[in-house]
C-alpha positions as CSV (number, residue, x, y, z in Angstrom):
1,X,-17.1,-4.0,3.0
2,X,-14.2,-5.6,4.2
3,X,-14.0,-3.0,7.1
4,X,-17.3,-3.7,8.4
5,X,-15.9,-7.7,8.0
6,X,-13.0,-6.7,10.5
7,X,-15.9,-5.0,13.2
8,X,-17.7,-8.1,13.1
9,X,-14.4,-10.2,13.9
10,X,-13.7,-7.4,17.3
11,X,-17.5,-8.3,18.0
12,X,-17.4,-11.9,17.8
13,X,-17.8,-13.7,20.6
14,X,-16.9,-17.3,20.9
15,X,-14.3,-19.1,19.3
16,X,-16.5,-20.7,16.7
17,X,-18.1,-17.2,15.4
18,X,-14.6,-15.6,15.3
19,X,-13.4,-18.3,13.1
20,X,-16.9,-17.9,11.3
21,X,-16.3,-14.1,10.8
22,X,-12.5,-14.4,10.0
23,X,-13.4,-16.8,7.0
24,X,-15.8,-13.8,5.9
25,X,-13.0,-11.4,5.9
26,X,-10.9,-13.9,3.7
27,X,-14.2,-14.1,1.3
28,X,-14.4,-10.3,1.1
29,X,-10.7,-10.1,0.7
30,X,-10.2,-12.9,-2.0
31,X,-13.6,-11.3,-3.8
32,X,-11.8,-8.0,-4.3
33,X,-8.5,-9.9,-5.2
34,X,-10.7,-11.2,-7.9
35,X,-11.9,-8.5,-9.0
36,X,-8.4,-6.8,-10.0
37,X,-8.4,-9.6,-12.0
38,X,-6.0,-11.7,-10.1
39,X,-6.0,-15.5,-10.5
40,X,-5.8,-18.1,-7.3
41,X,-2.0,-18.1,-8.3
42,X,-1.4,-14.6,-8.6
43,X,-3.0,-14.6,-4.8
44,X,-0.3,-17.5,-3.6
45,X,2.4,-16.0,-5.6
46,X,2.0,-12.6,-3.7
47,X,1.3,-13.8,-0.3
48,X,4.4,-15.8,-0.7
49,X,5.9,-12.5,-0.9
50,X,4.1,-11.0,2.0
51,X,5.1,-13.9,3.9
52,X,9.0,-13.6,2.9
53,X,8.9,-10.0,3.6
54,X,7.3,-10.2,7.2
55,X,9.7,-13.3,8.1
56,X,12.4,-10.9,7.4
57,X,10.8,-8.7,10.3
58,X,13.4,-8.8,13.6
59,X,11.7,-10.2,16.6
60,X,12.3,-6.8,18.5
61,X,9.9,-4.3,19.3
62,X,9.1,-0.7,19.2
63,X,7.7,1.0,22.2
64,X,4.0,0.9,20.5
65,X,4.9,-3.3,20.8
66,X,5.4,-2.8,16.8
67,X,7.5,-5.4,15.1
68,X,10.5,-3.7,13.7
69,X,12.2,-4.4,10.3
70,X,15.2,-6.1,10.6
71,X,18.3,-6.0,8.7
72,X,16.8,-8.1,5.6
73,X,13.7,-6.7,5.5
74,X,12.7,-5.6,2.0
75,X,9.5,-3.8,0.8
76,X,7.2,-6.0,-1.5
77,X,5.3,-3.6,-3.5
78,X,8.4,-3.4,-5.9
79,X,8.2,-7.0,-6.2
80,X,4.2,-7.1,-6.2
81,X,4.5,-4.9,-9.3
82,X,6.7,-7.2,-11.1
83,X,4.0,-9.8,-10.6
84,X,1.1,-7.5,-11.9
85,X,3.7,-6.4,-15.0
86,X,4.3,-10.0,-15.8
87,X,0.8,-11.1,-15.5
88,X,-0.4,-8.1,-17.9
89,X,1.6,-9.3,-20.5
């Protein structure tokens, strides 16, 4: 579902129904975030992460115009884990 939610954003036309379909993607995605059984706060907390992680990317990049990892760049899903492990408890 959230594929076909990603086509509709390449298809959208005008500024308006890109935003439109964008929000739809975020519906789909905070549904299925949801349905892990992740609270609104296990959502922040872990995009916090993602956020931290991809600020620690270097500015530079590849020849595929891919953002390389720079020299603090750490992988999340380590830390993702820890807040699943916690929130288990």
């Amino acid at each position: 579902m959230l594929l076909e939610e990603v086509y509709e954003v390449k298809d959208a036309g005008d500024k308006a129904n890109r935003f439109k379909e964008l929000l739809d993607v975020l519906f789909v995605a905070y549904g299925s975030l949801g349905k892990m059984g992740l609270s609104p706060q296990d959502i922040v907390d872990g995009y916090g992460l993602l956020v931290s992680s991809n600020e620690a990317k270097s500015a530079a990049k590849n020849a595929e115009g891919k953002v390389m990892k720079g020299d603090k760049f750490e992988k999340i899903e380590p830390k993702l884990q820890k807040l699943l492990d916690f929130r288990s408890k």
